[in-house]
C-alpha atoms as a printed R data frame, in Angstrom:
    type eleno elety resid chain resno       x       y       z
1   ATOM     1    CA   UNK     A     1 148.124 151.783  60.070
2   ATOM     2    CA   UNK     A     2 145.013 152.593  62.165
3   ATOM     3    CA   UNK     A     3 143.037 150.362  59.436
4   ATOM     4    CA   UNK     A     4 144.981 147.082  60.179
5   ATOM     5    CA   UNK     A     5 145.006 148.088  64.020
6   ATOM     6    CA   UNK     A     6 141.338 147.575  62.857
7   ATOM     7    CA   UNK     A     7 141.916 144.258  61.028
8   ATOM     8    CA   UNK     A     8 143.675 142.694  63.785
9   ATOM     9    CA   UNK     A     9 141.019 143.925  66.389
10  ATOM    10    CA   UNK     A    10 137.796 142.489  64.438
11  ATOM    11    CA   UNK     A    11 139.880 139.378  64.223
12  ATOM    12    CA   UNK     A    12 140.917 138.604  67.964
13  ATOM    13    CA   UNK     A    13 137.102 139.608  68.568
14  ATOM    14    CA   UNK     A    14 136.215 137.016  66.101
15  ATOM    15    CA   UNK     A    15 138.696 134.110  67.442
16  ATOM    16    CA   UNK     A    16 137.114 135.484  70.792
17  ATOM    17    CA   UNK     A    17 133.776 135.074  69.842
18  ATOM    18    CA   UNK     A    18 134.312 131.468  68.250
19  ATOM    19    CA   UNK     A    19 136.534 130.202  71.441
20  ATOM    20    CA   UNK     A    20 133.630 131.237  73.549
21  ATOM    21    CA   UNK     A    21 131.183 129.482  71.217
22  ATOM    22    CA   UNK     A    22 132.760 126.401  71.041
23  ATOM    23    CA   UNK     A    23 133.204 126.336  74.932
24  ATOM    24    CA   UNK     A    24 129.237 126.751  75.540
25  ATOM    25    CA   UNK     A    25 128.331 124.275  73.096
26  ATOM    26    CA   UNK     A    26 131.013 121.973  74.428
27  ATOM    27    CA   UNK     A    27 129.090 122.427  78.006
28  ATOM    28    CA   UNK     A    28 125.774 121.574  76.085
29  ATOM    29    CA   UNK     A    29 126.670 118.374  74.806
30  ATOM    30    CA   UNK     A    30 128.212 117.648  78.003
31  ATOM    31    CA   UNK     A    31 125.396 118.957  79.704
32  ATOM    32    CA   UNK     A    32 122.993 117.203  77.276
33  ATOM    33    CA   UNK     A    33 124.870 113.935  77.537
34  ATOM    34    CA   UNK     A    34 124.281 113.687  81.786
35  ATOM    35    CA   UNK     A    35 120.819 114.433  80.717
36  ATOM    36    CA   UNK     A    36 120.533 111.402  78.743
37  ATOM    37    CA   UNK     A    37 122.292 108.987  81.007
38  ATOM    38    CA   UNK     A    38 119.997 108.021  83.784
39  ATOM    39    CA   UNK     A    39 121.005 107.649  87.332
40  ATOM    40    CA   UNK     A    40 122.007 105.367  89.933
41  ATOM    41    CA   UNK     A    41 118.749 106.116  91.785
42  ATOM    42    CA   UNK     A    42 116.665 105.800  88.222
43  ATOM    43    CA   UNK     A    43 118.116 102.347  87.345
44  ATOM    44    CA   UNK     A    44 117.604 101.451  90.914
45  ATOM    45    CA   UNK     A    45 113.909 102.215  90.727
46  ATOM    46    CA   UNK     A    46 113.546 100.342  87.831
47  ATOM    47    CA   UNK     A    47 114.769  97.219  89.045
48  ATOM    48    CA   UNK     A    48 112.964  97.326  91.807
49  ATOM    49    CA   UNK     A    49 109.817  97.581  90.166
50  ATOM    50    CA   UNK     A    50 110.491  95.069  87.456
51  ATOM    51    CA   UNK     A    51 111.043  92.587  90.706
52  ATOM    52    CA   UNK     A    52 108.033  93.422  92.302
53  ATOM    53    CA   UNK     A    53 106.182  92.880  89.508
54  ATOM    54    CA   UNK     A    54 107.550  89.398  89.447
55  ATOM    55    CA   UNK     A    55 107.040  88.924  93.194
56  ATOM    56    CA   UNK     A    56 103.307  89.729  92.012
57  ATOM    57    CA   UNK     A    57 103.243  87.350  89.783
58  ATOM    58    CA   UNK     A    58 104.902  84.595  92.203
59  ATOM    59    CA   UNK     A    59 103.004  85.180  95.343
60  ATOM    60    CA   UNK     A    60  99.142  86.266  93.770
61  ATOM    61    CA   UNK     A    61  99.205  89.279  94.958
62  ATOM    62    CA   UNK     A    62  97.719  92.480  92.764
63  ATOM    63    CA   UNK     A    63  96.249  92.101  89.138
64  ATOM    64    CA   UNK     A    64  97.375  88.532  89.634
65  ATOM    65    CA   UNK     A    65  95.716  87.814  92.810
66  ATOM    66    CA   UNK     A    66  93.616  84.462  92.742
67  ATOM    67    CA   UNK     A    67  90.080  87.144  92.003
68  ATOM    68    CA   UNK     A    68  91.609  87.346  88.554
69  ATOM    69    CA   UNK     A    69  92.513  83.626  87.921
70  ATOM    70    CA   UNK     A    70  90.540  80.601  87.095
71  ATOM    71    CA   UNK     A    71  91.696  78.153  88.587
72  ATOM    72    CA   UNK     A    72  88.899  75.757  88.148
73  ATOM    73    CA   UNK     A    73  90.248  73.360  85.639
74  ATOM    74    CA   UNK     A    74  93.739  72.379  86.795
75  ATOM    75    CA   UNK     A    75  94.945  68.944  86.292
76  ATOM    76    CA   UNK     A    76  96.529  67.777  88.526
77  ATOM    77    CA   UNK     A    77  97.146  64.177  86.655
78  ATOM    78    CA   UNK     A    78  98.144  65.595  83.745
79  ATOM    79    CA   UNK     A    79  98.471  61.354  82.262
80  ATOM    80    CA   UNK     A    80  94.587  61.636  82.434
81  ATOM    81    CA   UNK     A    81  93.341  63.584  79.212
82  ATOM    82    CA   UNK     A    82  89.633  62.964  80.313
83  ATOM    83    CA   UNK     A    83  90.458  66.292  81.940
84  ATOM    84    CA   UNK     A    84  92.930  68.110  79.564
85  ATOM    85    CA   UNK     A    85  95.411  67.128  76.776
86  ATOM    86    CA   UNK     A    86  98.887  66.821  78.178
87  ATOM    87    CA   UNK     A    87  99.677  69.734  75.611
88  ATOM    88    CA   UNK     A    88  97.029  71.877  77.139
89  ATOM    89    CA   UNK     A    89  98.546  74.932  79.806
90  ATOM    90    CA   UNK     A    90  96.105  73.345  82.697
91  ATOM    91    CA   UNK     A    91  97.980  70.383  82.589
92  ATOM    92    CA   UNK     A    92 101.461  71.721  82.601
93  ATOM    93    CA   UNK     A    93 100.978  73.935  86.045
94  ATOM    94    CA   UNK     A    94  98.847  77.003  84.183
95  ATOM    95    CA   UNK     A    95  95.556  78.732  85.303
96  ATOM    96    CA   UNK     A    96  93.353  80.971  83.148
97  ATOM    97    CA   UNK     A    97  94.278  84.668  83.783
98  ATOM    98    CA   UNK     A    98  90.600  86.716  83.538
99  ATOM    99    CA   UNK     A    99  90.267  89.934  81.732
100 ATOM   100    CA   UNK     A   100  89.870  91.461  84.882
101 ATOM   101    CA   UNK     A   101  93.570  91.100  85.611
102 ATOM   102    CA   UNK     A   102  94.214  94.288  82.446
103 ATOM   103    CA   UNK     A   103  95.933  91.340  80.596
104 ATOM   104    CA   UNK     A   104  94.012  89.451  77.539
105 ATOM   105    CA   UNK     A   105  97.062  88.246  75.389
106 ATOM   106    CA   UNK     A   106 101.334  88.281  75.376
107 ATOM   107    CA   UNK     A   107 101.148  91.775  73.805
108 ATOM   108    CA   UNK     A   108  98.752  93.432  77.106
109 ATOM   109    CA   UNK     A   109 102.486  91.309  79.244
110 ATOM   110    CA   UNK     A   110 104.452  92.763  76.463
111 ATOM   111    CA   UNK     A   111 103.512  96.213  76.396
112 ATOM   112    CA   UNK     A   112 103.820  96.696  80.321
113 ATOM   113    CA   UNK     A   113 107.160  95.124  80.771
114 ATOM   114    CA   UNK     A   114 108.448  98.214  78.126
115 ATOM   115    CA   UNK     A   115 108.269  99.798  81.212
116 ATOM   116    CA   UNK     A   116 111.323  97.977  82.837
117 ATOM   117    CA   UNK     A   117 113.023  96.001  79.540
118 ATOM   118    CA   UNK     A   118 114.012  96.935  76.243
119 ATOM   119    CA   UNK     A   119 112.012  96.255  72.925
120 ATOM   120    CA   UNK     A   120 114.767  94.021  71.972
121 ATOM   121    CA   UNK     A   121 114.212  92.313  75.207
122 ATOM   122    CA   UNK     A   122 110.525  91.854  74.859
123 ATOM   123    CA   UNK     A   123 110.578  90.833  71.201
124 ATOM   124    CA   UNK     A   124 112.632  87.759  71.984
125 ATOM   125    CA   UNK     A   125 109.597  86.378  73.963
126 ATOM   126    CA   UNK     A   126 111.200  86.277  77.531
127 ATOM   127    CA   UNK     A   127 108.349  86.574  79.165
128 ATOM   128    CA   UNK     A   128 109.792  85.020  82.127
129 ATOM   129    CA   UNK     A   129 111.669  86.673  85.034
130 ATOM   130    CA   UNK     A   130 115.677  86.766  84.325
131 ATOM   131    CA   UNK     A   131 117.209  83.609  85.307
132 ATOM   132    CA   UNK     A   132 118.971  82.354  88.550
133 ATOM   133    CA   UNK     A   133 121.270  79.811  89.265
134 ATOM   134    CA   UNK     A   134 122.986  78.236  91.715
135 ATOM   135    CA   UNK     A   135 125.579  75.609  92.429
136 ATOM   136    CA   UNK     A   136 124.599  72.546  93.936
137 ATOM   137    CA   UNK     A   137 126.866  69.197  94.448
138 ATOM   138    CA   UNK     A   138 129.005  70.266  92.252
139 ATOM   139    CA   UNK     A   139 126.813  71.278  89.752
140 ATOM   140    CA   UNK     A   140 124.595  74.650  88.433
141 ATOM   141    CA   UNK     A   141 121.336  74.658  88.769
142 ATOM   142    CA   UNK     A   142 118.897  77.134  88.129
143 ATOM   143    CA   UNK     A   143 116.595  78.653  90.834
144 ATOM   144    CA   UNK     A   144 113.969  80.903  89.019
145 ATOM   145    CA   UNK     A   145 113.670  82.132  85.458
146 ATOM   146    CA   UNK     A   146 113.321  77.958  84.454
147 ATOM   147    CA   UNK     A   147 109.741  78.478  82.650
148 ATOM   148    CA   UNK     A   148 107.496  81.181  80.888
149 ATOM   149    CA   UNK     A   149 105.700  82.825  83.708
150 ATOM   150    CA   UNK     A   150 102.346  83.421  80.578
151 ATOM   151    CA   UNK     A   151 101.390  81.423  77.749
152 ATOM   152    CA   UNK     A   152  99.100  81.811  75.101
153 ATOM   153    CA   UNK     A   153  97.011  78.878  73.888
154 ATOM   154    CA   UNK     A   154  94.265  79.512  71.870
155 ATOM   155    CA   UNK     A   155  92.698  83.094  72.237
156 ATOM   156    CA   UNK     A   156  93.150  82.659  75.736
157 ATOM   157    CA   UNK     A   157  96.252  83.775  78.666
158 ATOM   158    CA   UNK     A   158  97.639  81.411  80.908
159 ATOM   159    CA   UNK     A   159  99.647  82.148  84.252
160 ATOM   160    CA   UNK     A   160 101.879  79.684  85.322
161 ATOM   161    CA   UNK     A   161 100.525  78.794  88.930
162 ATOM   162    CA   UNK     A   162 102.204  75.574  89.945
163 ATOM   163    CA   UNK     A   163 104.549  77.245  92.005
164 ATOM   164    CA   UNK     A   164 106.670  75.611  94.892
165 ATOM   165    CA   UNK     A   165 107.469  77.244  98.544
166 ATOM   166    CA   UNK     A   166 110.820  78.800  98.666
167 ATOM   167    CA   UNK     A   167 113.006  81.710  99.462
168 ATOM   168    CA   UNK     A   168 112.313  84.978  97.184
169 ATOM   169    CA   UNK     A   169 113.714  87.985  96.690
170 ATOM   170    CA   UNK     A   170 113.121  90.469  99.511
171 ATOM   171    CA   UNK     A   171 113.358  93.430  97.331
172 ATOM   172    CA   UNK     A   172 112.970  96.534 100.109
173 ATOM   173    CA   UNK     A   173 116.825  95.313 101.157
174 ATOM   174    CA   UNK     A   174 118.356  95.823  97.401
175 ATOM   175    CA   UNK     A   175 121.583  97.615  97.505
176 ATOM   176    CA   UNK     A   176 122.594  98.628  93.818
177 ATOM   177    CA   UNK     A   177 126.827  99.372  92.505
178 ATOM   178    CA   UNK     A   178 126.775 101.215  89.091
179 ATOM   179    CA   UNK     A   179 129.610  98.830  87.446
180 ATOM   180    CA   UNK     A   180 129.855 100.781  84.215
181 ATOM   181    CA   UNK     A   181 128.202 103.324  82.252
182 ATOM   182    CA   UNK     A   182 129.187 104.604  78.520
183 ATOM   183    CA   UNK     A   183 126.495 106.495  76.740
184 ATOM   184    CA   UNK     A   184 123.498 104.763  76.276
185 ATOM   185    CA   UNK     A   185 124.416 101.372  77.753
186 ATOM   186    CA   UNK     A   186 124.505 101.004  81.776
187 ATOM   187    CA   UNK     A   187 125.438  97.862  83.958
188 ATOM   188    CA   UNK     A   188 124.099  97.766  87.529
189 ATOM   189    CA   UNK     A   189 125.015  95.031  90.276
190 ATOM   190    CA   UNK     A   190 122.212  94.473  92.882
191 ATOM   191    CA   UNK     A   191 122.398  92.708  95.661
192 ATOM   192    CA   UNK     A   192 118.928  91.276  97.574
193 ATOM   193    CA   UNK     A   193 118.780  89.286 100.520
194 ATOM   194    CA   UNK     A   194 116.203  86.800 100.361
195 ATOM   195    CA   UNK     A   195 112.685  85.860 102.384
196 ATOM   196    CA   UNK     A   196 110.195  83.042 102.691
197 ATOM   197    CA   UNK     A   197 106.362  83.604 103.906
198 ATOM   198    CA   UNK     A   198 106.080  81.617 107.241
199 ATOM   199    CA   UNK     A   199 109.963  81.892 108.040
200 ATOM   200    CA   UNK     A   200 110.677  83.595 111.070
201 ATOM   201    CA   UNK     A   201 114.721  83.095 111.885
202 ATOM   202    CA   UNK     A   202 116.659  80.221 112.316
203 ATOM   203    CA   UNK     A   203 119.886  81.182 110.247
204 ATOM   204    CA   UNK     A   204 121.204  83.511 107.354
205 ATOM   205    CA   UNK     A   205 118.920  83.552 104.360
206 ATOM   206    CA   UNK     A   206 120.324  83.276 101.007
207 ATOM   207    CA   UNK     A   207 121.372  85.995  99.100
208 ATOM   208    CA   UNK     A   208 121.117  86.522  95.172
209 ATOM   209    CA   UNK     A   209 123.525  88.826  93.421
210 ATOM   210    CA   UNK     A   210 122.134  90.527  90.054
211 ATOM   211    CA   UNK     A   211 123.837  91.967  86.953
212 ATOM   212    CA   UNK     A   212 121.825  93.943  84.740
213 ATOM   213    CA   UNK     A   213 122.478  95.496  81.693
214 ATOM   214    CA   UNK     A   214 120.690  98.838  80.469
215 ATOM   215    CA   UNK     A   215 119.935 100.147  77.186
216 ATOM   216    CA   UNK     A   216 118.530 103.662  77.301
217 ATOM   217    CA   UNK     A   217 118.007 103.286  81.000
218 ATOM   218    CA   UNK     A   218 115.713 100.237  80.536
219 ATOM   219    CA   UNK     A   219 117.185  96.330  81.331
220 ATOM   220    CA   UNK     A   220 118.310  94.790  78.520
221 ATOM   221    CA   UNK     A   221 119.727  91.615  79.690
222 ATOM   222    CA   UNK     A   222 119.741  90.221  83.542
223 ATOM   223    CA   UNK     A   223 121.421  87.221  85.162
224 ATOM   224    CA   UNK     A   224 121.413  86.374  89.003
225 ATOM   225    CA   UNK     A   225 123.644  84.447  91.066
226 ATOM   226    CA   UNK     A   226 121.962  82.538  94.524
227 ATOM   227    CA   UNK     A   227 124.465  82.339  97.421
228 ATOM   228    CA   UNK     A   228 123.646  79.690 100.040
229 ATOM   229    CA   UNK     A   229 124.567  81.398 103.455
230 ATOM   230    CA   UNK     A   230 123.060  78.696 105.624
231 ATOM   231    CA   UNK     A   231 123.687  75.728 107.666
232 ATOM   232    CA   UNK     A   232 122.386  72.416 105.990
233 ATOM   233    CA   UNK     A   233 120.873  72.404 109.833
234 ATOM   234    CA   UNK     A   234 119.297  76.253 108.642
235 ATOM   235    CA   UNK     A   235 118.322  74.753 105.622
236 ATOM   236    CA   UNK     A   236 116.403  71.986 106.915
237 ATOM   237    CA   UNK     A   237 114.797  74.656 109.274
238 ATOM   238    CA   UNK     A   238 112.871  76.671 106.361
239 ATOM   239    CA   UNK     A   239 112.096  73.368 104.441
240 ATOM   240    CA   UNK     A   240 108.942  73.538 107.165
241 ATOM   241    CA   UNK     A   241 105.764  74.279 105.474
242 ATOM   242    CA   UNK     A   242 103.587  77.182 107.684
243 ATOM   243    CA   UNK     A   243  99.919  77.012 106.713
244 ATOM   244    CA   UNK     A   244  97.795  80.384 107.938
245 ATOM   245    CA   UNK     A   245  94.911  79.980 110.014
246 ATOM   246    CA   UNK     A   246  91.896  81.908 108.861
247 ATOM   247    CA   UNK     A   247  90.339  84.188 111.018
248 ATOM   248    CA   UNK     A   248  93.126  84.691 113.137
249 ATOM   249    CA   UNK     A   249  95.882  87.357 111.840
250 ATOM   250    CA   UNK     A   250  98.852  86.213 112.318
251 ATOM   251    CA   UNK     A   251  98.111  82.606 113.675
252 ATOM   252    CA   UNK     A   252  99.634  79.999 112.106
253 ATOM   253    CA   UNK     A   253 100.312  76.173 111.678
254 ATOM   254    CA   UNK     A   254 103.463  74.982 111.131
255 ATOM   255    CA   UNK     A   255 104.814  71.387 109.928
256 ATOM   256    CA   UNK     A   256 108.200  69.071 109.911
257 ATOM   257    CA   UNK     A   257 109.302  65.866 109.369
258 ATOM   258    CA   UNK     A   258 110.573  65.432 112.972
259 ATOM   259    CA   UNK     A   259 114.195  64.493 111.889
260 ATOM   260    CA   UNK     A   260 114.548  68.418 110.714
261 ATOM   261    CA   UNK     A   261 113.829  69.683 114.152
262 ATOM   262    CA   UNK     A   262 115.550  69.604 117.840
263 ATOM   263    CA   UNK     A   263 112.656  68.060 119.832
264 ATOM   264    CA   UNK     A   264 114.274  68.829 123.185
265 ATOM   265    CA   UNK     A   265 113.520  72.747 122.149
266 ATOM   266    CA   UNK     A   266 109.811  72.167 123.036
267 ATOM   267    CA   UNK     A   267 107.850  72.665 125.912
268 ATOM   268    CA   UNK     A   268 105.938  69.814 125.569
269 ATOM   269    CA   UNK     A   269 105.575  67.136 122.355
270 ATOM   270    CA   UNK     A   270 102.093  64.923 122.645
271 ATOM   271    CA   UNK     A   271 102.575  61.809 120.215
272 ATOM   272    CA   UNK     A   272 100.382  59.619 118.249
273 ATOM   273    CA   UNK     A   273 100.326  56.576 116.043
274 ATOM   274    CA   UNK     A   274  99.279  57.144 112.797
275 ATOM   275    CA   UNK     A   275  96.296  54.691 112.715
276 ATOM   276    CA   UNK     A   276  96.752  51.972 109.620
277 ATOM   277    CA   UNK     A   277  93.270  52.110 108.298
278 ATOM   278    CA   UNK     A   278  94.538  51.790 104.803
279 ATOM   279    CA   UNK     A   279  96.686  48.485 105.714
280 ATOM   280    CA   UNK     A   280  99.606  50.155 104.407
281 ATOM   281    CA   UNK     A   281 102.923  49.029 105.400
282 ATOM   282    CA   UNK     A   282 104.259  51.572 108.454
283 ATOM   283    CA   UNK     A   283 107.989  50.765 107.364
284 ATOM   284    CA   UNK     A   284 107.301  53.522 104.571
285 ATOM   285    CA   UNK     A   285 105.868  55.876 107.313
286 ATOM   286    CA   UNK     A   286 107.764  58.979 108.299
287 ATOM   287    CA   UNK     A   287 107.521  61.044 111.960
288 ATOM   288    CA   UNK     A   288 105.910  64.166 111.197
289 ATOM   289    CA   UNK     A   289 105.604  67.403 114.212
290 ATOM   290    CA   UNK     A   290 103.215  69.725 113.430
291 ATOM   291    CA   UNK     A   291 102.854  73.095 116.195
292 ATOM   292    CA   UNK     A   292 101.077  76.359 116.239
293 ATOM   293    CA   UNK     A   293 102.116  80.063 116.998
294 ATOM   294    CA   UNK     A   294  98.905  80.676 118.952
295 ATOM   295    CA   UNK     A   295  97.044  78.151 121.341
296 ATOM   296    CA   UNK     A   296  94.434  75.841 119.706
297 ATOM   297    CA   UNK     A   297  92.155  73.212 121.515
298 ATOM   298    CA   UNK     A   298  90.738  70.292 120.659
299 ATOM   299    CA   UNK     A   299  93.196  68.464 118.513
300 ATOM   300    CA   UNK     A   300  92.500  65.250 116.913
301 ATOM   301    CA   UNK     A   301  94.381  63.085 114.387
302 ATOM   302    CA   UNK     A   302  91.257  62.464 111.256
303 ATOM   303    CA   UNK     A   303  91.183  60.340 108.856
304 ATOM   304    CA   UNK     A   304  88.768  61.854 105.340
305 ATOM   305    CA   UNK     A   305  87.066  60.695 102.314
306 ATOM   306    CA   UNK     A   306  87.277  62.405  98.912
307 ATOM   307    CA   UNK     A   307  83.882  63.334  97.323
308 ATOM   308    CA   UNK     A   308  83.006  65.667  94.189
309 ATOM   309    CA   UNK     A   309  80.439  68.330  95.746
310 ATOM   310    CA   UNK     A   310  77.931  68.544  92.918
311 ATOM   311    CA   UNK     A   311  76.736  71.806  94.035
312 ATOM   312    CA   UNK     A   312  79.636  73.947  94.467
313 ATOM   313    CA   UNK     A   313  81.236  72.206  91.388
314 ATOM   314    CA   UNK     A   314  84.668  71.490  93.559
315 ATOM   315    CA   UNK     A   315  86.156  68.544  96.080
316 ATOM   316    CA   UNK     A   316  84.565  68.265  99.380
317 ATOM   317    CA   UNK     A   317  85.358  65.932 102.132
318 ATOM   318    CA   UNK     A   318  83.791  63.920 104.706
319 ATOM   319    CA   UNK     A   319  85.196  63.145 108.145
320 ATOM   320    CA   UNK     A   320  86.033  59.007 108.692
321 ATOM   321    CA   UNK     A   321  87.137  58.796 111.676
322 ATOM   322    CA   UNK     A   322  88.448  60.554 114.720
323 ATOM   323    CA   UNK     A   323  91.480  60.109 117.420
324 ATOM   324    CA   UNK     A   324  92.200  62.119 120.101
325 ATOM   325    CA   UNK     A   325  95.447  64.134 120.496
326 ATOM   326    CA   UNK     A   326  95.622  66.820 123.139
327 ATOM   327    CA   UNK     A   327  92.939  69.374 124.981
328 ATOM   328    CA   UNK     A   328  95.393  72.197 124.207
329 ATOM   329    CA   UNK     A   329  98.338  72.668 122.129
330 ATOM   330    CA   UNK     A   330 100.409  76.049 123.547
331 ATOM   331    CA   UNK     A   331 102.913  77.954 121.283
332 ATOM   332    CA   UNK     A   332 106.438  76.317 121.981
333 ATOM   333    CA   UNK     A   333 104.889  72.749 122.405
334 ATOM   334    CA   UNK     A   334 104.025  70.352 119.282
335 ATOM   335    CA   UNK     A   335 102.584  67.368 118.392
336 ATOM   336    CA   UNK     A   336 104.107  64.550 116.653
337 ATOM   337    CA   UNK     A   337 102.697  61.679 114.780
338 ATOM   338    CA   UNK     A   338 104.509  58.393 113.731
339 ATOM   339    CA   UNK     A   339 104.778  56.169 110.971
340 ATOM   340    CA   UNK     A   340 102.547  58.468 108.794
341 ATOM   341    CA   UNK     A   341 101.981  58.008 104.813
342 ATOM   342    CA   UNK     A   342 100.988  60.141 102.601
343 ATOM   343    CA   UNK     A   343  99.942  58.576  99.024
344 ATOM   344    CA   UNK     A   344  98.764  59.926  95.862
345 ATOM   345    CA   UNK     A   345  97.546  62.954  95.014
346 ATOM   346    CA   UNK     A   346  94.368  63.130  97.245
347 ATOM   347    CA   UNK     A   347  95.146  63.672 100.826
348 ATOM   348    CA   UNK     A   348  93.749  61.007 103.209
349 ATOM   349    CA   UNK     A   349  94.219  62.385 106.668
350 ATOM   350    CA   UNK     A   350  94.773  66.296 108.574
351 ATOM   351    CA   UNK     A   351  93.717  67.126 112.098
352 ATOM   352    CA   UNK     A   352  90.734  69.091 113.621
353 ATOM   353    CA   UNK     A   353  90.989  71.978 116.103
354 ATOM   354    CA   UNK     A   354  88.857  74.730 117.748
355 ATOM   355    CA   UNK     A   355  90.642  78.211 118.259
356 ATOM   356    CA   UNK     A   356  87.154  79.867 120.454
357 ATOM   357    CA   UNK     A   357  83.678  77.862 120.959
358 ATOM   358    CA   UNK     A   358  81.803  77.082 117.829
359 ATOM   359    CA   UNK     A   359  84.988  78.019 115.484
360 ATOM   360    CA   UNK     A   360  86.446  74.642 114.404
361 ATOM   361    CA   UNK     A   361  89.111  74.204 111.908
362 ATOM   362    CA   UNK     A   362  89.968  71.390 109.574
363 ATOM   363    CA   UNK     A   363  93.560  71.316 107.491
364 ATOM   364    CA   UNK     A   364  94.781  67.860 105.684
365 ATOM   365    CA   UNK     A   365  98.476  66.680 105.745
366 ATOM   366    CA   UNK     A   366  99.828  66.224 102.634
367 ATOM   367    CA   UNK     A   367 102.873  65.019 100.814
368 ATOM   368    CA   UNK     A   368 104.372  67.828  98.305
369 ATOM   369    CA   UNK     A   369 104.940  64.991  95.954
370 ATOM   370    CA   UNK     A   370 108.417  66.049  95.662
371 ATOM   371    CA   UNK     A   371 111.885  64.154  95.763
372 ATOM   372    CA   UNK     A   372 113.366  62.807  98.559
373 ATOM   373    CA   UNK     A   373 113.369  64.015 101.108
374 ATOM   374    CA   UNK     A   374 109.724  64.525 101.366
375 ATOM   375    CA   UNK     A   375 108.086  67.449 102.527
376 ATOM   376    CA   UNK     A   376 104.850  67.559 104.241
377 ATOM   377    CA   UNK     A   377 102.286  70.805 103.747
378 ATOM   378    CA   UNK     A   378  98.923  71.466 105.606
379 ATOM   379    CA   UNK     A   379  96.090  72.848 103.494
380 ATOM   380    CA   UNK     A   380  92.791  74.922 105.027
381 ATOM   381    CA   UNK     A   381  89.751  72.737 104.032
382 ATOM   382    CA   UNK     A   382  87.424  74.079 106.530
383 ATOM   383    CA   UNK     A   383  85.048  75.157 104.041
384 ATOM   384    CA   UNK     A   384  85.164  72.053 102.062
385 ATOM   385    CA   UNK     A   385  84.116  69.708 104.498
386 ATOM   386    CA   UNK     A   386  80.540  67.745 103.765
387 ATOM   387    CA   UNK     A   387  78.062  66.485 106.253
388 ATOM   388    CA   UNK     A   388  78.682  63.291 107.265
């Protein structure tokens, strides 16, 4: 009797034994499956940092700051092949990126980008940044992610350069959701608000709402969505161009076609007529206000010549012609000029300014060369001008 008193003891212990066995290594693969699911915070982080490397790439700024791109043989008429083929990067909106940059071929982009997207991703050649679109009369159109942001031609990398002014993703104001997360595989929504160098108010920027998808905690797939949030008014607002003024932090020039803007908001507007040296017809003319954020003196309307500087290998301009505008041009006041044209590539006109005694400033008006409506940018060529 004692003896299966025994038998029955050393089994309960061993039914004991395996319960409790089976209930740690229950809490290990539990335990080990957290582990390999990475968290809100983690996906967040990488998101973030696969943006700002795009933002990097957008706006110049790091390894692909202008130091590490030449930039010297863009074409800018791409229909003359005297200076590339049409087939050629330069002539499609690319610039040489230098070794200097860490990056000599697709594999140096491919290989860092493993830190944010999968291998699958990679491997399928998206070396662009994930797409966003938009709907517009009616109809989608897509924001960024339309072209490859590096090409390789040759033995040598291209960066795409040819960008145009616009909102961007403002990535310190992301807010992530996790949507859904089953082992290995993760979707994220992120929402950004958006920003635009120059803009300073004037309405609700656009937001762009994000859905990625995560593979072993790195994005697999991405697709954003742009939200217009705006006025048309608003919009019209940020279509102004603001050009920086150097030597002066945080002095700037700023430019509209006049139509976009509530004159009666300024102090003061001085006026000119844009002088028809050219014998263009002024019915194609448009009324153009350009101000400052910080007082400049001097102003005058001038009218330049394009000429190849030999020397420095570059464009240089000479001064025409001058017309007087205004002694002093205050913050809150502007300056308007009428019937102005803009035609081809090369600009023909800007205006001259001091900001202190011996520290003048030259910056040409220019048409962006886009659609209707047309835009109008200003462009620093102080250190391109030529004795006369």
């Amino acid at each position: 009797m004692r003896k299966i008193a025994n038998k029955i003891c050393g089994v309960l212990l061993l039914l004991l034994l395996a319960a409790g066995l089976a209930a740690c290594g229950g809490e290990q693969n539990n335990t080990g499956d957290n582990l390999n699911q990475p968290t809100l915070e983690e996906l967040s982080a990488t998101i973030v940092a696969a943006g700002e490397f795009w933002e990097a790439w957008w706006s110049r700024n790091g390894v692909f700051s202008w130091e590490h791109i030449d930039d010297s043989r863009s074409n800018f008429q791409p229909f003359n092949e005297d200076v590339a083929p049409v087939h050629h990067p330069v002539s499609r909106g690319f610039s040489a990126l230098l070794p200097s940059s860490g990056f000599v071929s697709l594999s140096d982009i491919g290989n860092h980008l493993l830190q944010f997207y999968t291998q699958s991703w990679v491997d399928s050649g998206q070396f662009a940044e994930p797409l966003v679109t938009a709907q517009f009369m009616g109809e989608e159109v897509q924001r960024f992610g339309w072209t490859n942001a590096f090409e390789l031609y040759g033995d040598r990398l291209y960066i795409f350069t040819w960008n145009e002014s616009q909102p961007r993703p403002n990535w310190r104001t992301a807010t992530h959701t996790l949507i859904e997360q089953e082992g290995n595989r993760a979707i994220v929504e992120t929402v950004v608000s958006t920003s635009m160098y120059g803009f300073d108010g004037g309405g609700t920027m656009p937001t762009i709402t994000y859905r990625f998808t995560f593979i072993d905690g790195r994005i697999d797939s991405a697709y954003g969505r742009w939200h217009e949030t705006y006025s048309l008014q608003d919009y019209q607002v940020w279509q102004g161009f603001y050009a920086p003024i150097s030597g002066m932090e945080d002095a700037r020039l700023f430019i509209y076609r006049a139509e976009d803007v509530f004159l009666g908001s300024f102090d003061a507007v001085h006026s000119i007529e844009y002088p028809n040296f050219r014998g263009l017809s002024a019915e194609h003319g448009q009324v153009i206000l350009i101000g400052a954020i910080q007082t400049i003196y001097n102003v005058s309307l001038v009218t330049i010549e394009n000429i190849f500087d030999n020397v420095l290998n570059q464009d240089g301009f000479t001064i025409t012609d001058e017309f007087w505008i205004t002694e002093t041009l205050q913050p809150g006041e502007g300056i308007t000029i009428s019937d102005y044209i803009s035609v081809d590539i090369l600009p023909l006109s800007g205006i001259t300014f001091t900001t202190a005694p011996g520290e003048r400033h030259f910056f040409v008006i220019n048409h962006d060369n886009s659609d209707s409506p047309h835009w109008f940018v200003l462009l620093d060529i102080t250190g391109q001008i030529l004795a006369g």
